[in-house]
N, CA, C and O atoms as CSV, one atom per row, in Angstrom:
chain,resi,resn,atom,element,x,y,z
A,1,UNK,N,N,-43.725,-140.314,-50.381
A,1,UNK,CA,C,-44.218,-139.005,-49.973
A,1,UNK,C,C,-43.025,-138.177,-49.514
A,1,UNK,O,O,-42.103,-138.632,-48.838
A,2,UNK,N,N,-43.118,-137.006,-49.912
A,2,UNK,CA,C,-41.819,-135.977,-49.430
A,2,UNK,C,C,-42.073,-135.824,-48.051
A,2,UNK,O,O,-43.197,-135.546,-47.632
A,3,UNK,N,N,-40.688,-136.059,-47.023
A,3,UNK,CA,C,-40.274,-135.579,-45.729
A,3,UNK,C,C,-40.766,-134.062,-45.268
A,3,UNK,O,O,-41.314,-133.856,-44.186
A,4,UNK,N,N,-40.542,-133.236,-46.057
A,4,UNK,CA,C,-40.881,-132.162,-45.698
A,4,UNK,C,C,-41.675,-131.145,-46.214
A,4,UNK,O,O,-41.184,-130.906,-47.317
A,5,UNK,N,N,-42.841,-130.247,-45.994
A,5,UNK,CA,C,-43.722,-129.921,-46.621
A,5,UNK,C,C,-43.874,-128.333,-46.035
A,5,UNK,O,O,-43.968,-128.209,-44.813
A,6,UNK,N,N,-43.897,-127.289,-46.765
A,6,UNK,CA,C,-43.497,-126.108,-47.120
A,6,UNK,C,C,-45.079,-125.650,-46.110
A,6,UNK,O,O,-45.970,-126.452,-45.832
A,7,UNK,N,N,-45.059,-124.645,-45.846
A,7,UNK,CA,C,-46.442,-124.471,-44.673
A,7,UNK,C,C,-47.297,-124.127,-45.350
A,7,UNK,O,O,-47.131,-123.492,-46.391
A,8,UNK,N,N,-48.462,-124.510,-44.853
A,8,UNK,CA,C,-49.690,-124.736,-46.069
A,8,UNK,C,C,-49.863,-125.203,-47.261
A,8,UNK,O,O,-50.719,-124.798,-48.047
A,9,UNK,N,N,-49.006,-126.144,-47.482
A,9,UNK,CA,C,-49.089,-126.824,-48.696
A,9,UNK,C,C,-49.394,-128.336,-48.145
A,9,UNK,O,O,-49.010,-128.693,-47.031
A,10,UNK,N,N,-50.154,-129.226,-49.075
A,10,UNK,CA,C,-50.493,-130.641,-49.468
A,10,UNK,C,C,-50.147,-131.110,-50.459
A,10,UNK,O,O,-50.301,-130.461,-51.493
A,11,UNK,N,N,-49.549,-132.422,-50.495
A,11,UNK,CA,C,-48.400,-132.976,-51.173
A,11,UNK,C,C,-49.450,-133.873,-51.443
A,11,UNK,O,O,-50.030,-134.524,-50.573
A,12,UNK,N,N,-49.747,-133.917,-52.911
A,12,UNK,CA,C,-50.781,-135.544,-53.636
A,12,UNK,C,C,-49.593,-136.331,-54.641
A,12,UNK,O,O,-49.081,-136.045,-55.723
A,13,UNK,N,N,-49.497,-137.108,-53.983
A,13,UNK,CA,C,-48.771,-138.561,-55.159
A,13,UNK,C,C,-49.632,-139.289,-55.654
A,13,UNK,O,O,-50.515,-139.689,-54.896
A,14,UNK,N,N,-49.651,-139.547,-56.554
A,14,UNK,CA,C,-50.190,-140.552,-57.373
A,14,UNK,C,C,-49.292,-141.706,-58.173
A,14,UNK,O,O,-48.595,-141.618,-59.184
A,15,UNK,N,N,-49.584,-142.759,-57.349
A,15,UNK,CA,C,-48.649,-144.015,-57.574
A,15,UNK,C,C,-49.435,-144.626,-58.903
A,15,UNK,O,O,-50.422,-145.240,-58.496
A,16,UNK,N,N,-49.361,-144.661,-60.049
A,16,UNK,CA,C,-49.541,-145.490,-60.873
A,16,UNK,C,C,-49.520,-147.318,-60.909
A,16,UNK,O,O,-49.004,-147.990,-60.015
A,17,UNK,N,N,-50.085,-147.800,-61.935
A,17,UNK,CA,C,-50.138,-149.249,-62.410
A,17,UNK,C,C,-48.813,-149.792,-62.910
A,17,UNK,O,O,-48.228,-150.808,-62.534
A,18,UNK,N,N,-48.431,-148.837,-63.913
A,18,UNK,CA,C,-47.096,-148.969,-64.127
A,18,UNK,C,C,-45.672,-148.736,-63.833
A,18,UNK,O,O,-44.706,-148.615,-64.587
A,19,UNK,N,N,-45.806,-148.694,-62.260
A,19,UNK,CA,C,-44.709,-148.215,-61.338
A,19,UNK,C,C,-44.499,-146.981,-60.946
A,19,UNK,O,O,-44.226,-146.665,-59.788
A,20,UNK,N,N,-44.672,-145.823,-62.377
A,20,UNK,CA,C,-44.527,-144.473,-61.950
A,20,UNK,C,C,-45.144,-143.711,-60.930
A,20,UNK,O,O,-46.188,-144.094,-60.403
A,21,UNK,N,N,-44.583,-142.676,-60.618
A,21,UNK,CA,C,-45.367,-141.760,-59.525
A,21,UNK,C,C,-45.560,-140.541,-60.110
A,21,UNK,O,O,-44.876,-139.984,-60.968
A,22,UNK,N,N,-46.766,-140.108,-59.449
A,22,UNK,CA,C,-46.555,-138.478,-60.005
A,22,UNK,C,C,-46.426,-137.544,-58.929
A,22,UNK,O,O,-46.834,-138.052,-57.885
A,23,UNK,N,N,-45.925,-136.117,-58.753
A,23,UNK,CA,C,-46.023,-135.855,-57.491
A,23,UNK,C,C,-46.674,-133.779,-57.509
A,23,UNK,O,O,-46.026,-132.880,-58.046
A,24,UNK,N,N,-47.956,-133.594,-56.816
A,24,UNK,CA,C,-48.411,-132.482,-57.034
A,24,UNK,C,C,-48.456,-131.906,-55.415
A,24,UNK,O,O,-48.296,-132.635,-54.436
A,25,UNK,N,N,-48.746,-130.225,-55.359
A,25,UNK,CA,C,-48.942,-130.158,-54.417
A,25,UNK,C,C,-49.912,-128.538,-54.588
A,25,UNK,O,O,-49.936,-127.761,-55.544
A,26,UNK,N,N,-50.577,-128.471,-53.352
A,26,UNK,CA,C,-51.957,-127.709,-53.552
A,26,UNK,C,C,-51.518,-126.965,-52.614
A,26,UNK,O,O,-50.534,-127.274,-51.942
A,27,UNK,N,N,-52.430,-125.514,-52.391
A,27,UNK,CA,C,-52.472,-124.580,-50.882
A,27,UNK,C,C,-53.792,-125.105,-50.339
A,27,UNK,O,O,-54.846,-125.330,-50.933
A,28,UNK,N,N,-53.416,-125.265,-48.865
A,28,UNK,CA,C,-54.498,-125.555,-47.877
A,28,UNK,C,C,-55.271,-124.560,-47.813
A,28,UNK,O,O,-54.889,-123.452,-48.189
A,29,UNK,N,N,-56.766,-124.822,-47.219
A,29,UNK,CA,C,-57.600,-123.580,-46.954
A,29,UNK,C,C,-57.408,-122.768,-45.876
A,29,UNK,O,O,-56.569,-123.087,-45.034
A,30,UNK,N,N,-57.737,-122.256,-45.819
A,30,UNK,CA,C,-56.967,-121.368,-44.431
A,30,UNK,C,C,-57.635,-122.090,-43.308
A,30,UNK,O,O,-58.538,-122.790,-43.766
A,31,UNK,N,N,-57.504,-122.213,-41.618
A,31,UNK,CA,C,-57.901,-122.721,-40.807
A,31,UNK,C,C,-59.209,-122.842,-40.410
A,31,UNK,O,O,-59.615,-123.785,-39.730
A,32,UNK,N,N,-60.039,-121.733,-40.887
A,32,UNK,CA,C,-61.922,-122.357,-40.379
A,32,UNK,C,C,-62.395,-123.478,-40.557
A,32,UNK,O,O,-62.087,-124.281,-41.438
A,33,UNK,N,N,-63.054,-123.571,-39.850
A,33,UNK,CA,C,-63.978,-124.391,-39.992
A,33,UNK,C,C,-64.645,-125.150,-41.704
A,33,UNK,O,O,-64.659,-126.242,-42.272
A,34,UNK,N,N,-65.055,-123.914,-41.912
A,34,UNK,CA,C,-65.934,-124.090,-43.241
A,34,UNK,C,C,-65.072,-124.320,-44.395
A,34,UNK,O,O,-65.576,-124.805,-45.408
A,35,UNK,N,N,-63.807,-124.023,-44.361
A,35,UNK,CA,C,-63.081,-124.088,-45.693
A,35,UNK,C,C,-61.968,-125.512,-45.429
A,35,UNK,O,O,-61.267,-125.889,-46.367
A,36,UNK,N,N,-61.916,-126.166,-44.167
A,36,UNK,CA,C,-61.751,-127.365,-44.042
A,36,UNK,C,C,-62.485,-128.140,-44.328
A,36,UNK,O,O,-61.961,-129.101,-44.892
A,37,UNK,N,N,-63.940,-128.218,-44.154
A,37,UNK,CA,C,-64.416,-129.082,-44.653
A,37,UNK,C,C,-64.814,-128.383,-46.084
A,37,UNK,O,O,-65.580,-129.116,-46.711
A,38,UNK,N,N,-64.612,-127.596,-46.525
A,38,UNK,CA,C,-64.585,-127.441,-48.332
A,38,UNK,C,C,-63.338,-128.650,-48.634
A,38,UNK,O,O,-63.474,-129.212,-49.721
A,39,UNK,N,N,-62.448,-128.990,-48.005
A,39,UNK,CA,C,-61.088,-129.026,-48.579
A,39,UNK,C,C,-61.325,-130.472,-48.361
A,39,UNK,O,O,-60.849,-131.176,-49.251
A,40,UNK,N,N,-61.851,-131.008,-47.541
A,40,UNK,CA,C,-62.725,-132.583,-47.321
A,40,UNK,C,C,-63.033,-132.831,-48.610
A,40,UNK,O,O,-62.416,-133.527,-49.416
A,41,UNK,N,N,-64.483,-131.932,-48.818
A,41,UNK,CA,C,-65.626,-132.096,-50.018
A,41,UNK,C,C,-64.786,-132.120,-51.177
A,41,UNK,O,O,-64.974,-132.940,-52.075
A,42,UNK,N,N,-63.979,-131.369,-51.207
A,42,UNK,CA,C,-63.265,-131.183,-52.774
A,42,UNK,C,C,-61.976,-132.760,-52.849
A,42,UNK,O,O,-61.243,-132.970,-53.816
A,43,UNK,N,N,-62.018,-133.432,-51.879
A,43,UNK,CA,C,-60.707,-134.102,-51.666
A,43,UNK,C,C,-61.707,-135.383,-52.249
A,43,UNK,O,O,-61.349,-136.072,-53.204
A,44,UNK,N,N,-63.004,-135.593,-51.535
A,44,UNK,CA,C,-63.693,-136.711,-51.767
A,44,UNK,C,C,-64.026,-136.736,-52.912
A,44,UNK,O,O,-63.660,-137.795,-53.421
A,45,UNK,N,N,-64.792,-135.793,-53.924
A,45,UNK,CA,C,-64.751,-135.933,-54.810
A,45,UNK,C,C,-63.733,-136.057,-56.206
A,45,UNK,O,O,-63.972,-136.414,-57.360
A,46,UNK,N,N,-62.457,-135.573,-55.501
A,46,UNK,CA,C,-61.324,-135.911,-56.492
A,46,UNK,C,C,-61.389,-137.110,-56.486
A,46,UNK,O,O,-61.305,-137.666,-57.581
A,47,UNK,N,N,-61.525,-137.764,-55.523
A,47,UNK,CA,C,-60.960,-139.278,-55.147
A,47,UNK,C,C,-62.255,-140.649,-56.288
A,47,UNK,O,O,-61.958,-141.673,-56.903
A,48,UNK,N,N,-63.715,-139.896,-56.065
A,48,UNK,CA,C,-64.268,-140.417,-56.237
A,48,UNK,C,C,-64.893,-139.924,-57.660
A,48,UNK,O,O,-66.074,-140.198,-57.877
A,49,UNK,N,N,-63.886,-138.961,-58.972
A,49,UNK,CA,C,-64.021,-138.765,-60.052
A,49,UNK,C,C,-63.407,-139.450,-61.149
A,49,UNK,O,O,-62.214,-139.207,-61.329
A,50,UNK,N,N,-63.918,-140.176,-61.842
A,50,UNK,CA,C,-63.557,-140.907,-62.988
A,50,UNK,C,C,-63.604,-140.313,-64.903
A,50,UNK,O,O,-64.418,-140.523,-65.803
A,51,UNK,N,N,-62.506,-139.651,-64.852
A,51,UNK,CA,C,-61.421,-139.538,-64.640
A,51,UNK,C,C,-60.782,-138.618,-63.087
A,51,UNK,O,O,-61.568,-138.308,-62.192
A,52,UNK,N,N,-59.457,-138.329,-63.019
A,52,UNK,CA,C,-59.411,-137.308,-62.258
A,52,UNK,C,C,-58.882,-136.412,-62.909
A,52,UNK,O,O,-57.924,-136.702,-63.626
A,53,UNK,N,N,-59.348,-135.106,-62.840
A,53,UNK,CA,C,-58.861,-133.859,-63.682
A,53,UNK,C,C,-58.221,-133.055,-62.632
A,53,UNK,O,O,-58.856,-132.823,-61.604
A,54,UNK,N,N,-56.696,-132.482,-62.827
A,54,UNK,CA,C,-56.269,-131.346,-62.372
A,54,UNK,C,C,-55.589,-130.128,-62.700
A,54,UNK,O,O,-54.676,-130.075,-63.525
A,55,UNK,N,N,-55.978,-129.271,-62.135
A,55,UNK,CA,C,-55.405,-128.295,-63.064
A,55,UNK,C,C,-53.996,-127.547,-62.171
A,55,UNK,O,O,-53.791,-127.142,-61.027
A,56,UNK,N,N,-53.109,-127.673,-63.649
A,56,UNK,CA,C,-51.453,-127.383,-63.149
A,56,UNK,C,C,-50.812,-126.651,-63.773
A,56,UNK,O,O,-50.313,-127.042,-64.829
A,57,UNK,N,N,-50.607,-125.243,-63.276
A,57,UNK,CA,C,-49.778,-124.287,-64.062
A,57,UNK,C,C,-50.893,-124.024,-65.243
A,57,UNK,O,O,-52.047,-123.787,-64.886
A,58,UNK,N,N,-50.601,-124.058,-66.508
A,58,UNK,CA,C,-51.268,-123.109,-67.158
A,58,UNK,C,C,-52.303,-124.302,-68.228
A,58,UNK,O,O,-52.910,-123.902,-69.222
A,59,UNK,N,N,-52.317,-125.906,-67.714
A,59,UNK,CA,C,-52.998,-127.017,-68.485
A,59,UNK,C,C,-54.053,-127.817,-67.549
A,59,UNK,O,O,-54.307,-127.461,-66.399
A,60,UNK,N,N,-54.409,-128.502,-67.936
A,60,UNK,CA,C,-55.413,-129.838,-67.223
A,60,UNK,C,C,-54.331,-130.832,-67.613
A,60,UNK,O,O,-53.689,-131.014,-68.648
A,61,UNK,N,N,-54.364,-131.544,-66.143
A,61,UNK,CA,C,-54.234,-132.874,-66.292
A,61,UNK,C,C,-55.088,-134.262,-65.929
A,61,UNK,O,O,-55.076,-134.691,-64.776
A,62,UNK,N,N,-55.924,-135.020,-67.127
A,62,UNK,CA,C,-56.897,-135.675,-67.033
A,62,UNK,C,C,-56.194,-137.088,-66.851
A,62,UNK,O,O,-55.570,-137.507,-67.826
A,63,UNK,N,N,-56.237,-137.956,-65.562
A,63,UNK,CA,C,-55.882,-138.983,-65.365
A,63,UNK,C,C,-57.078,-140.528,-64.932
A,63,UNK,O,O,-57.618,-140.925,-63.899
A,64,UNK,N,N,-57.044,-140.935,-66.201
A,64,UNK,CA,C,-58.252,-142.192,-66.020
A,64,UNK,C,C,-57.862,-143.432,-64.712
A,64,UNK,O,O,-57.009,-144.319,-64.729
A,65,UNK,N,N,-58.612,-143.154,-63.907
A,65,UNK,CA,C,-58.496,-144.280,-62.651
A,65,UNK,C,C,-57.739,-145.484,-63.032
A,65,UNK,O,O,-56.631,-145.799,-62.598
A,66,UNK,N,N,-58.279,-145.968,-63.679
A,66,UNK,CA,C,-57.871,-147.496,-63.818
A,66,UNK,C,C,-56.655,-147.380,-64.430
A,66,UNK,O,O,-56.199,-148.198,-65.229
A,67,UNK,N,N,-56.092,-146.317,-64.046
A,67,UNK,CA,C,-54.354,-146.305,-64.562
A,67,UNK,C,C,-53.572,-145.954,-62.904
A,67,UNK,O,O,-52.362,-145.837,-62.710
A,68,UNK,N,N,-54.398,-145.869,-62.124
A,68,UNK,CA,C,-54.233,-145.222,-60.749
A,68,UNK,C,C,-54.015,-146.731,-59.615
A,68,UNK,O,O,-54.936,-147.546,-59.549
A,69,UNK,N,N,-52.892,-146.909,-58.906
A,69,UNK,CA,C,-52.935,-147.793,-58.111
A,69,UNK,C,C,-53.088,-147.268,-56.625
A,69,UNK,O,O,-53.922,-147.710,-55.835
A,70,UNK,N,N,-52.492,-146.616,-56.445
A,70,UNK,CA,C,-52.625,-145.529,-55.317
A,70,UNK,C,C,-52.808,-144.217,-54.973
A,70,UNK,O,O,-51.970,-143.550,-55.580
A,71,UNK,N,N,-53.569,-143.472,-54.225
A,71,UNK,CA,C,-53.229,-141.827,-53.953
A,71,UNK,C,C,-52.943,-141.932,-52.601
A,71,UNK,O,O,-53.610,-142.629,-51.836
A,72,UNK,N,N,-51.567,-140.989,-52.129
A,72,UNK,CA,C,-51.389,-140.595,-50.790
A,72,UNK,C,C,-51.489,-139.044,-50.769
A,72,UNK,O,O,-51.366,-138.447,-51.838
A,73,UNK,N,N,-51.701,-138.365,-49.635
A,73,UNK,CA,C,-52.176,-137.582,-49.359
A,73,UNK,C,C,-51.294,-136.937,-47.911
A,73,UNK,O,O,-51.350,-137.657,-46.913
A,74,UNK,N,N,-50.526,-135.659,-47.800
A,74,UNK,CA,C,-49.730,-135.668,-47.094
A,74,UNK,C,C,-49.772,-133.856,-46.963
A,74,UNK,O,O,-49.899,-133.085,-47.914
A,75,UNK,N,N,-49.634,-133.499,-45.573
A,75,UNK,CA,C,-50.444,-134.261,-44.237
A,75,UNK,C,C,-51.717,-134.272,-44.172
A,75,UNK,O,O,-52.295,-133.420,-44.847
A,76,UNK,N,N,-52.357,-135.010,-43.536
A,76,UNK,CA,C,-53.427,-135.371,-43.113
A,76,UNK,C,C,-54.368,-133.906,-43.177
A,76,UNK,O,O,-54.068,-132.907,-42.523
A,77,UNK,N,N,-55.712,-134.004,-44.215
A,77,UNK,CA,C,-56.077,-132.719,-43.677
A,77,UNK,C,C,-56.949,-133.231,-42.390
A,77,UNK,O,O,-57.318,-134.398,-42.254
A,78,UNK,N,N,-57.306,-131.819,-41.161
A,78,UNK,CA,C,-57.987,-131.694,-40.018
A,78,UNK,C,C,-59.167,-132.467,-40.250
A,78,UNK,O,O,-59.450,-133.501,-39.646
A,79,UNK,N,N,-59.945,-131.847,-41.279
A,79,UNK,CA,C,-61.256,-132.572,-41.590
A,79,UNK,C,C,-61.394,-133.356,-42.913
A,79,UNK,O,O,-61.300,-133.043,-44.100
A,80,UNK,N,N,-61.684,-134.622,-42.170
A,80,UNK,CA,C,-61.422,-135.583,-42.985
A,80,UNK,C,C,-63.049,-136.109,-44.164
A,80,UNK,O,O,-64.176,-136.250,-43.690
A,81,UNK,N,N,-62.812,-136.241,-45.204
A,81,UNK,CA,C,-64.246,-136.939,-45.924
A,81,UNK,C,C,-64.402,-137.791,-44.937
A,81,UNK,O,O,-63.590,-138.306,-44.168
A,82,UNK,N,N,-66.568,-137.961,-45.150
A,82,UNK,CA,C,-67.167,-139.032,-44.797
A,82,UNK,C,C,-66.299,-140.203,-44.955
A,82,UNK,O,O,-65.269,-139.890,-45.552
A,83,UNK,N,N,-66.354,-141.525,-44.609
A,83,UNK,CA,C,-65.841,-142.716,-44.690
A,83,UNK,C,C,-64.564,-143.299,-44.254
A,83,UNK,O,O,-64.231,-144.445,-43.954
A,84,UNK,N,N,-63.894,-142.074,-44.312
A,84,UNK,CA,C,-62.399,-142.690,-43.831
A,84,UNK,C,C,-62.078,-143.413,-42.470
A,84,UNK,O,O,-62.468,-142.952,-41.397
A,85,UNK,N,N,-61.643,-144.101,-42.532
A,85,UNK,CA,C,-61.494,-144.764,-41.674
A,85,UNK,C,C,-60.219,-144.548,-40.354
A,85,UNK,O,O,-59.261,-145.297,-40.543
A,86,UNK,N,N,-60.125,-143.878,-39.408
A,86,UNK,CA,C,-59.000,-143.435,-38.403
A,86,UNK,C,C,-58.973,-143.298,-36.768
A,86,UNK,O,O,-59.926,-143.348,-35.991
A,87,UNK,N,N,-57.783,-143.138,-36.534
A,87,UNK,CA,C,-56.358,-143.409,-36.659
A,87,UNK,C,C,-56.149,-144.733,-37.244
A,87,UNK,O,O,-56.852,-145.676,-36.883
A,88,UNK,N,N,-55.123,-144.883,-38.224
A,88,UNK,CA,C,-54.593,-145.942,-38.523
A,88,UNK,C,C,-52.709,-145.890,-38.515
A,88,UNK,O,O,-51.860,-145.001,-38.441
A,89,UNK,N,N,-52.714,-147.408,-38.639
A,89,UNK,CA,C,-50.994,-146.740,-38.790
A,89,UNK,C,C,-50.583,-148.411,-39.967
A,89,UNK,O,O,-51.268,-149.409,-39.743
A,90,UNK,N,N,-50.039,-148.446,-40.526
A,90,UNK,CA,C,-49.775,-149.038,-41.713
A,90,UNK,C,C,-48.315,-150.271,-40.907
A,90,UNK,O,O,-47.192,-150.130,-40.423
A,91,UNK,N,N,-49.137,-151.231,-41.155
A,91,UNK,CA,C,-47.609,-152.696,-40.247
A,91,UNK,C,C,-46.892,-153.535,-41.796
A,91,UNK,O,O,-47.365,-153.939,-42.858
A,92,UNK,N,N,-45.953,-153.503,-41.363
A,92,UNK,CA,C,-44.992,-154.462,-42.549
A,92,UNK,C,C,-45.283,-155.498,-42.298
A,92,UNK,O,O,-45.402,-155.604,-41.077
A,93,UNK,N,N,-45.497,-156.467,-42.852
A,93,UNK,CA,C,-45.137,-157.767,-42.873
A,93,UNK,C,C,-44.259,-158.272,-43.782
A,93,UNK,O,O,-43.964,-159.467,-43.757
């Protein structure tokens, strides 16, 4: 995930099966209430669309899950989808 993140922007990586990464980044909704949790709703259902479709610059990019090993998500939005599970913090072993 990139160190530093431009204001109002969200940084999505997508770690692949086959080592690669991809790296996108979106504008946040502005601070209400209601368009945070739009930005939830729209986050959960990316997550939970098979394929995932996004649209970048002037194309779609359609990426089939089961080519997907990871998504990170950077920073944290305020309002988070149903289910997630938090605070967490990630230990090495």
């Amino acid at each position: 995930m990139q160190a530093t993140n431009e204001e109002g922007m969200i940084n999505l990586t997508i770690h692949y099966t086959n080592g690669k990464q991809q790296h996108f980044q979106f504008i946040a909704p502005e601070g209400t209430v209601g368009e945070q949790a739009t930005l939830g709703t729209r986050l959960h259902k990316m997550l939970t669309a098979d394929p995932i479709i996004l649209e970048v610059a002037d194309k779609l990019v359609v990426i089939p899950v089961h080519n997907i090993q990871s998504i990170e998500i950077s920073p944290v939005p305020p309002k988070l989808p149903e289910g997630v599970l938090y605070p967490m913090r990630e230990i090495k072993k």
